[in-house]
C-alpha positions as CSV (number, residue, x, y, z in Angstrom):
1,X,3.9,26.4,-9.3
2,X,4.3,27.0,-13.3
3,X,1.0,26.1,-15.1
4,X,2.0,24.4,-18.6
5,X,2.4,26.4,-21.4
6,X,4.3,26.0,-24.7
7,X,3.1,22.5,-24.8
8,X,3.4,21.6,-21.4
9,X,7.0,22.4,-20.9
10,X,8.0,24.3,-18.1
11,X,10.4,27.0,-18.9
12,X,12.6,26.7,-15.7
13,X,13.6,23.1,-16.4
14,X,12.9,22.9,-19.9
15,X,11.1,19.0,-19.5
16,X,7.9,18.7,-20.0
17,X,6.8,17.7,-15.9
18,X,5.4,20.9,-15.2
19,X,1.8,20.5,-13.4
20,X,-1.2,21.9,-13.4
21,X,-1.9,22.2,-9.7
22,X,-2.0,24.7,-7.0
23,X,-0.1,22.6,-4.0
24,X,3.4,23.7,-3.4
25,X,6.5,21.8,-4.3
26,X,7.5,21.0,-0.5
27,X,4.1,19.4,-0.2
28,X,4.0,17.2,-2.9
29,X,7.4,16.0,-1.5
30,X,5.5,15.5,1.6
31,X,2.9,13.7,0.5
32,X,4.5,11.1,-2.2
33,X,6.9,10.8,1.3
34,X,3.7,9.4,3.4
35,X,2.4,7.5,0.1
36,X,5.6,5.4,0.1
37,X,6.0,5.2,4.0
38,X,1.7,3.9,3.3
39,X,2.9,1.4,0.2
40,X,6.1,0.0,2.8
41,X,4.0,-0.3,5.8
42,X,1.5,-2.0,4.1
43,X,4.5,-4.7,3.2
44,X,5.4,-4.6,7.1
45,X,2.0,-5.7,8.0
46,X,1.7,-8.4,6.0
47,X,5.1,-10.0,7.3
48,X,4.1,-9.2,10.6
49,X,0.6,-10.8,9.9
50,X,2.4,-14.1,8.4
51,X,4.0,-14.1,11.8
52,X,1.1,-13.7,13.9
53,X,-0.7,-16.6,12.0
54,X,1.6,-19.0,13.8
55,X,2.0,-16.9,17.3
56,X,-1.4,-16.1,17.9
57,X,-3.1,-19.0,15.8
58,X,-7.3,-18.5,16.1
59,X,-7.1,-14.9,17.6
60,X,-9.8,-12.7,16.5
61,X,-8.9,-9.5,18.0
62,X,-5.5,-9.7,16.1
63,X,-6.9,-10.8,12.9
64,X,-9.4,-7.5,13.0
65,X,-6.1,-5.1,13.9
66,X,-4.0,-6.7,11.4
67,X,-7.3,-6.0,8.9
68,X,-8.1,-2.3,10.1
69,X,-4.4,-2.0,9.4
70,X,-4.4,-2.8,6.0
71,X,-7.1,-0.8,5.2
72,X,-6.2,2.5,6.6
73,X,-2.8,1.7,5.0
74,X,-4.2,1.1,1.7
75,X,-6.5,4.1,1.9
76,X,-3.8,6.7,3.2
77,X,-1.7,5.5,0.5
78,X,-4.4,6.3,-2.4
79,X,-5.0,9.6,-0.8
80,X,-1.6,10.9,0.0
81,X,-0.8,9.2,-3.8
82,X,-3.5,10.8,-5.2
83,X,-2.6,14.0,-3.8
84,X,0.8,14.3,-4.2
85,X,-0.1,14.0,-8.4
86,X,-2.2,17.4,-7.8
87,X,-5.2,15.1,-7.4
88,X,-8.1,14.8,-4.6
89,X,-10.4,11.8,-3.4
90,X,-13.6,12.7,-2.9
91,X,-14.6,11.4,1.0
92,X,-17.3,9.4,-0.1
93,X,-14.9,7.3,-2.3
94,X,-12.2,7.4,0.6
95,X,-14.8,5.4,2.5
96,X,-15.6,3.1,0.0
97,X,-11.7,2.7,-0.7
98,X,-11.7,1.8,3.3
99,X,-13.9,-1.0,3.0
100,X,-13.1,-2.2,-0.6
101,X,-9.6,-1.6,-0.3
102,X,-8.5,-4.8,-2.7
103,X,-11.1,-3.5,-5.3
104,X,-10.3,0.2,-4.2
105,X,-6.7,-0.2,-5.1
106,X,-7.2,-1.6,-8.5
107,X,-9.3,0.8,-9.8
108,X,-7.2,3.5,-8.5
109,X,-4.3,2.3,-9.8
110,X,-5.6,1.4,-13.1
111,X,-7.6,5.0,-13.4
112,X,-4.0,6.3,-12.2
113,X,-1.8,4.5,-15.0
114,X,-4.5,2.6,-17.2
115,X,-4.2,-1.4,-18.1
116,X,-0.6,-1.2,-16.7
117,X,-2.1,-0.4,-13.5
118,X,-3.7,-4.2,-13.3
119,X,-0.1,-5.4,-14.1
120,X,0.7,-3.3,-10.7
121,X,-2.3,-4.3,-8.9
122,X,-1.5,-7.8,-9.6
123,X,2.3,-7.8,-9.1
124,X,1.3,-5.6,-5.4
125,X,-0.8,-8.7,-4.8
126,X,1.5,-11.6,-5.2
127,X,4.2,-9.6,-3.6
128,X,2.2,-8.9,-0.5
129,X,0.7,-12.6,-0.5
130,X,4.5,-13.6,-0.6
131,X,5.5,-11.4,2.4
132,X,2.8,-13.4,4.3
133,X,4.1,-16.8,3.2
134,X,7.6,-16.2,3.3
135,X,7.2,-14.6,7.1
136,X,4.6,-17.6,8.3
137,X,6.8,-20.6,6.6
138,X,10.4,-18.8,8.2
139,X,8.8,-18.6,11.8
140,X,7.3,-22.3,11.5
141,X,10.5,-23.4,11.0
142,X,12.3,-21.2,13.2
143,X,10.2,-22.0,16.1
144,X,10.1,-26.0,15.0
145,X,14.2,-26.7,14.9
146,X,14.2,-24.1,18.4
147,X,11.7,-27.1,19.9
148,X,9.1,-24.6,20.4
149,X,5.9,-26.1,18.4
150,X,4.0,-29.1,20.3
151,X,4.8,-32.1,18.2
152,X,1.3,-33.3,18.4
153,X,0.1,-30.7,16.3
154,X,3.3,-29.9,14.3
155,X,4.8,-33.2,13.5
């Protein structure tokens, strides 16, 4: 890894995206790999959530998998982010990130890109909310023209 010189540009490329770090190339790629897999699955388990809503209404052993998922999602994502920008969590503020994960994610991103990180936070947050909306409403409907909801409770 080139450490920045001549005003931070490295003198392979000639840009100026030369880091300070001492993780190889091949494992940044490995981890900003796993922090997107993290960011999408964390999109998959709020559709599959808006889903379960309906299938398993009043369910509490799938409402706790569906939240341990989110936040070992959340938190792999801030790690494996963190680390793939030549960064490290300490594990004391992984934990915390585990169980504040909304709060966790805010302050990470906007620590990670300042007040445009709120903007992201905020845009990450409707989006997921969506995911769970769009995914419940789509298998209400599905399920009420396929005559599978009990009309007494679905009119």
């Amino acid at each position: 890894m080139v450490i920045p010189q001549n005003n931070g540009v490295d003198e392979r490329t000639g840009n100026g995206l030369a880091r300070e770090t001492t993780v190889s190339d091949p494992q940044l790629a490995m981890y900003r790999l796993w922090s997107r897999r993290c960011a999408v699955g964390l999109y998959v388990v709020a559709a599959l959530w808006g889903t379960l809503q309906l299938l398993c209404a009043n369910t509490p052993g799938v409402y706790l998998l569906i939240a341990l998922t989110f936040a070992l999602l959340a938190t792999f994502w801030a790690v494996f982010d963190s680390k793939s920008r030549g960064k490290a969590i300490l594990p004391v503020l992984q934990m915390l990130y585990f169980f504040m994960w909304p709060v966790g994610a805010t302050v990470y991103l906007v620590a990670r890109n300042g007040w445009r990180g709120l903007l992201i936070a905020i845009l990450h947050g409707m989006g997921l909310t969506l995911m769970v909306c769009f995914t419940f409403y789509v298998t209400f409907y599905s399920l009420h023209y396929a005559g599978a909801l009990d009309p007494r409770y679905y009119p």
